[in-house]
C-alpha positions in Angstrom: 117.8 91.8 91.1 114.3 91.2 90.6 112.7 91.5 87.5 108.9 93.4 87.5 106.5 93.7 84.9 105.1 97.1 85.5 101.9 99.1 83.1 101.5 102.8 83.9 100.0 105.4 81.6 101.1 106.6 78.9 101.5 110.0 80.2 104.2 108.7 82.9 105.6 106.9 80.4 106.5 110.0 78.1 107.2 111.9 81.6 109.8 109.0 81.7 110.6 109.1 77.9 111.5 112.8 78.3 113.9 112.4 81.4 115.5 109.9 79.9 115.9 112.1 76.7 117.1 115.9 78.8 120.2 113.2 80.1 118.7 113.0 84.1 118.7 109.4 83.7 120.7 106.9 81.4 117.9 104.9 80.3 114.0 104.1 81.3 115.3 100.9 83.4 117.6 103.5 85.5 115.1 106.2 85.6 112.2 104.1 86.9 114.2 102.5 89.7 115.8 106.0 90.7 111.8 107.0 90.6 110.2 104.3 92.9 112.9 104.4 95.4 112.6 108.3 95.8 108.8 107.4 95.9 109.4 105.2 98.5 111.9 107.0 100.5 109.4 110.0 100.7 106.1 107.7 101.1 108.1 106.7 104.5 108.7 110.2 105.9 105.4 111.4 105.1 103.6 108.4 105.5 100.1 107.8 106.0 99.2 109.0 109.5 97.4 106.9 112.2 93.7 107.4 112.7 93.1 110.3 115.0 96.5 111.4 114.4 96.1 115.2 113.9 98.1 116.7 111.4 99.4 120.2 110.1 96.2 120.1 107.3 93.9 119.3 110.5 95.0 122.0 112.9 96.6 124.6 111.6 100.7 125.6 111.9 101.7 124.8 114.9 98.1 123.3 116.1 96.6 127.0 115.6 93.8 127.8 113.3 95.8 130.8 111.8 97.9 129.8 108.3 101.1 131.8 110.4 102.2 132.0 114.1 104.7 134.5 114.9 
């Protein structure tokens, strides 16, 4: 596997320290691979749209201006 030198700040680093701490992850290595590839994995389903794309946040539910459409 390939090795990456990675800095973050040091609040995602303690974010990190404490997960691997509660037990959700067995050590930082584990915990910041587990991360990026759930990162990843939802970066892809809600990727950037195109250009001119219209989107929920643009048009509303549904393409209506109203927050609800029954």
């Amino acid at each position: 596997m390939p090795k990456v030198e990675l800095t973050i700040p040091e609040h995602l680093e303690m974010q990190i320290a404490q997960m691997v701490e509660r037990g959700e992850f067995v050590n930082r290595e584990e915990a910041i691979e587990d991360l990026l590839s759930t990162g990843i994995k939802a970066y892809k389903t809600s990727g950037p749209q195109e250009e001119g794309e219209p989107g929920f946040e643009d048009d509303g539910m549904m393409g209506h201006d109203d927050e609800y459409v029954f």
